[in-house]
C-alpha positions as CSV (number, residue, x, y, z in Angstrom):
1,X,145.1,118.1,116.4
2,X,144.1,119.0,112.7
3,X,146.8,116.8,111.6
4,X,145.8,114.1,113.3
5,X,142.0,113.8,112.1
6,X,143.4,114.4,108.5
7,X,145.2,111.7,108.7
8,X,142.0,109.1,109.5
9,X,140.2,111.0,108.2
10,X,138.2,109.2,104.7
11,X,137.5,111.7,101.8
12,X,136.5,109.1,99.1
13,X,138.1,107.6,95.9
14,X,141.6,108.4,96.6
15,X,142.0,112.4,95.9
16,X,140.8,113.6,93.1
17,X,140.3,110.5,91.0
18,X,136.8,109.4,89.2
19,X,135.0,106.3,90.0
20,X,135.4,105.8,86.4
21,X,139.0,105.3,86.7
22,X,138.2,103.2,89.8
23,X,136.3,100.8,87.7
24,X,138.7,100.9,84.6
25,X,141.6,99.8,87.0
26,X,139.2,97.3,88.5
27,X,138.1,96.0,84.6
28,X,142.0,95.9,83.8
29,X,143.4,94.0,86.7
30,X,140.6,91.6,85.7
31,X,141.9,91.4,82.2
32,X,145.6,90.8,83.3
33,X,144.2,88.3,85.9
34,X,143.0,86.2,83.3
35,X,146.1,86.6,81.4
36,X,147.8,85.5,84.0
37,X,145.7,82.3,84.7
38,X,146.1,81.4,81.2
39,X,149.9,81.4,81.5
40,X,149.3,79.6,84.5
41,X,147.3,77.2,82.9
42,X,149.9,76.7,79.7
43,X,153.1,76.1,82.0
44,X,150.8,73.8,84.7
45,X,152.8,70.3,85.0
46,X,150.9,68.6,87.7
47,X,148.4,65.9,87.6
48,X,145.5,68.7,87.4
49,X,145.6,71.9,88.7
50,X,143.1,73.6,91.0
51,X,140.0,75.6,89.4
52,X,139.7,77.2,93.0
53,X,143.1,78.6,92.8
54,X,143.0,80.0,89.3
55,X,139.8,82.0,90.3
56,X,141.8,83.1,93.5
57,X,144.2,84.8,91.2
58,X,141.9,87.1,89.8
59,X,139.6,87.5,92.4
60,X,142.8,88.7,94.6
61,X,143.8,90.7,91.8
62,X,140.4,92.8,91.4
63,X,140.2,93.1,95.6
64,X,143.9,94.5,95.5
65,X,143.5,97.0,93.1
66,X,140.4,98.1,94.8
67,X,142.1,98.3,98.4
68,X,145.3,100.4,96.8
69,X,142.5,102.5,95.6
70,X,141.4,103.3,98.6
71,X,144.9,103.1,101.1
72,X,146.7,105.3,98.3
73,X,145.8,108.7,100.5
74,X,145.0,107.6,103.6
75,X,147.1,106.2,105.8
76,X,144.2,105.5,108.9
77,X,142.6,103.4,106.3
78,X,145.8,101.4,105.6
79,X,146.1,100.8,109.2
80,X,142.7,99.3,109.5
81,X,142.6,97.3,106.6
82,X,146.2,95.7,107.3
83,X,144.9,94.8,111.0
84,X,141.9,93.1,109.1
85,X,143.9,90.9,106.7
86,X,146.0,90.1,109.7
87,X,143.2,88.2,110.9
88,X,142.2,86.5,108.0
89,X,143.5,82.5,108.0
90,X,144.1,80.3,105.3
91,X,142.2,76.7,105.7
92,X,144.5,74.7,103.0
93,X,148.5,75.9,102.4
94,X,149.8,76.4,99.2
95,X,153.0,74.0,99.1
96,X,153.9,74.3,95.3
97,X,156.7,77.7,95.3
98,X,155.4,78.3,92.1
99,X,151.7,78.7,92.8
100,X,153.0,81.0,95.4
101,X,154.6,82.9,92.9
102,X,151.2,83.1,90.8
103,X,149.4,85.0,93.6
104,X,152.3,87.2,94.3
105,X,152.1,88.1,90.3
106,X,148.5,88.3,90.5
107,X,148.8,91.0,93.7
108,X,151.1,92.7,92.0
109,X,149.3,93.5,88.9
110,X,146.2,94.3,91.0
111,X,148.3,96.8,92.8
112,X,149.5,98.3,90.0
113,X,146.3,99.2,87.9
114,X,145.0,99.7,91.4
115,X,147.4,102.8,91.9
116,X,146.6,103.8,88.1
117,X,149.8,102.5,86.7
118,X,148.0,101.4,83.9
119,X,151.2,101.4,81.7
120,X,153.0,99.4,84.0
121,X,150.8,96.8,85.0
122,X,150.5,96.1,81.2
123,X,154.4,96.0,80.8
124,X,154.6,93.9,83.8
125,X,151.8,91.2,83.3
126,X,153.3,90.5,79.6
127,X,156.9,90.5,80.5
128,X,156.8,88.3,83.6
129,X,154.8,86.1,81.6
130,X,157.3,85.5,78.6
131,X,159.5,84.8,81.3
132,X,157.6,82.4,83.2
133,X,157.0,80.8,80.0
134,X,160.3,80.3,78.8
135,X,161.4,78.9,81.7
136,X,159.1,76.4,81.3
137,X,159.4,76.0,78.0
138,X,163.1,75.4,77.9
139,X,162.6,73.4,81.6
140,X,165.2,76.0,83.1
141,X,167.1,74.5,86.0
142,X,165.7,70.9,85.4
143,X,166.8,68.2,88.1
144,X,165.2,65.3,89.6
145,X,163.5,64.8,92.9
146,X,164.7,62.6,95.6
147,X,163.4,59.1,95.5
148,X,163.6,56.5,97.9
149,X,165.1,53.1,96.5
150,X,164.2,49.6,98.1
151,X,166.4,46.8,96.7
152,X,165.7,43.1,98.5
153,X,168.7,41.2,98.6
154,X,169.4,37.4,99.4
155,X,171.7,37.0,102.7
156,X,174.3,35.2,100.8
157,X,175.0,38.6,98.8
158,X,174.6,40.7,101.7
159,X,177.0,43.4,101.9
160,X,177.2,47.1,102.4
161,X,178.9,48.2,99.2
162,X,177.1,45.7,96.7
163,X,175.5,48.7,94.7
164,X,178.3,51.2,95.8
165,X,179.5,51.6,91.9
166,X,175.9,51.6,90.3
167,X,174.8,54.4,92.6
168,X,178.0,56.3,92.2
169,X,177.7,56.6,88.2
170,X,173.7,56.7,87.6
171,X,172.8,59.2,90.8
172,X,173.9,62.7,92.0
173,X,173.4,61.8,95.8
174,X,172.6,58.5,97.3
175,X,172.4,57.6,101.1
176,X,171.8,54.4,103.0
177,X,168.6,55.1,105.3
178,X,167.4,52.0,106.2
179,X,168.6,47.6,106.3
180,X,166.3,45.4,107.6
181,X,165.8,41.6,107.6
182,X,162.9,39.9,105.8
183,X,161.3,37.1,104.4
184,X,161.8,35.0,107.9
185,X,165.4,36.6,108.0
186,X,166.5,34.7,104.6
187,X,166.4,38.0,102.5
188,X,167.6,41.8,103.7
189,X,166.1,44.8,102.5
190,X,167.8,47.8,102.0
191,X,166.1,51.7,102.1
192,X,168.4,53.9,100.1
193,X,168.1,57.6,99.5
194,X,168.8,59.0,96.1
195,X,169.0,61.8,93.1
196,X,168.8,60.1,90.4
197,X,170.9,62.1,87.4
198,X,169.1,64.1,85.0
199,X,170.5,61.8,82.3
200,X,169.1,58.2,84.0
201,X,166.1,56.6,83.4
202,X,164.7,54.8,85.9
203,X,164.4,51.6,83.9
204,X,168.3,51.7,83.4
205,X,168.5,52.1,87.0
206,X,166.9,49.1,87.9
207,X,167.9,47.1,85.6
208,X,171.3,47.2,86.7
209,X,170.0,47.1,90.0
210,X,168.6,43.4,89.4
211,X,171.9,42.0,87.6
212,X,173.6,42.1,91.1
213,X,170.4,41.0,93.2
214,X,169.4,38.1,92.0
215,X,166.8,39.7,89.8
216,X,164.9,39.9,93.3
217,X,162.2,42.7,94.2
218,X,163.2,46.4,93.4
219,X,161.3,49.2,93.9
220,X,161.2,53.1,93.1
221,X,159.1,55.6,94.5
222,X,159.0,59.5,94.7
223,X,158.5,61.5,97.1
């Protein structure tokens, strides 16, 4: 029986520890937080990025090393806080894998300096961030998105393989989604699929694309 109210049972800050050190691994994870936003920030290739989500990072970092404060010794509290966060819902999702990463970097560091690894979280914030950087920097594993072509083609040229050879040198996949007729039935349109190589410009592309189609509509979208 005494085991069991020791374990739920809530003594404080985590054994023996100060509320000084509480606050100095709150004022650090803060510190790395921001680091970590300003990395963030530097290696951000979007149109613009959130503001929202760079104040997430360090809020999340501050909380977490706050909560590991408190969990570290107690495992009734762990419990209850876990059932908590169980219940807590998201109202937007984050789609990009690398902002994903951001917040996992973020908790990390807050659970660190939260379990007084001051050392670490320091080692960890600044190595993880060269990394990120440099694989930014050097655009590590660079490829292009799929794109969805749409080439109109008079009826007289219509065939299945008219752009066969073009596609087969300029892209790294390519798939036929779509033909329909248009223009009163006198032109068809055809919906491809493609990767377009990391070499090709999309001008190139096109260009070629037009020499074969009468120099008729062509368009090239992203997804």
């Amino acid at each position: 029986m005494n085991q069991i109210n020791n374990l739920f049972s809530f003594n404080g800050m985590a054994g023996d520890h100060s509320i000084w050190m509480s606050l100095v691994a709150m004022v650090l994870a803060t510190i790395l937080s921001l680091v970590i936003t300003q990395v963030y920030k530097a290696t951000f290739n979007g149109e613009r990025y959130s503001q929202s989500f760079v104040h997430t990072i360090v809020m999340m970092s501050v909380v977490v090393s706050v909560v590991m404060n408190v969990v570290s010794d107690n495992a009734g509290v762990a419990f209850g806080l876990f059932a908590i966060f169980s219940l807590i819902r998201f109202r937007s999702a984050v789609t990009n894998a690398k902002d994903i990463a951001y917040i996992f970097f973020g908790l990390c560091v807050g659970m660190t300096a939260g379990l007084y690894q001051f050392e670490l979280a320091i080692v960890l914030t600044f190595f993880a961030s060269l990394v990120f950087y440099l694989l930014f920097k050097f655009d590590y594993g660079k490829g292009k998105d799929t794109q969805i072509l749409k080439v109109t083609v008079p009826e007289n040229l219509n065939h299945e393989e008219l752009f066969e050879d073009i596609l087969n040198d300029m892209t790294e996949f390519h798939q036929l989604r779509q033909v329909e007729t248009t223009n009163l039935g006198t032109m068809i349109l055809y919906t491809f699929s493609i990767r377009s190589k990391v070499d090709t410009r999309d001008q190139v592309l096109l260009d070629a694309i037009r020499e074969r189609n009468a120099n008729l509509k062509v368009s090239l979208s992203y997804l």
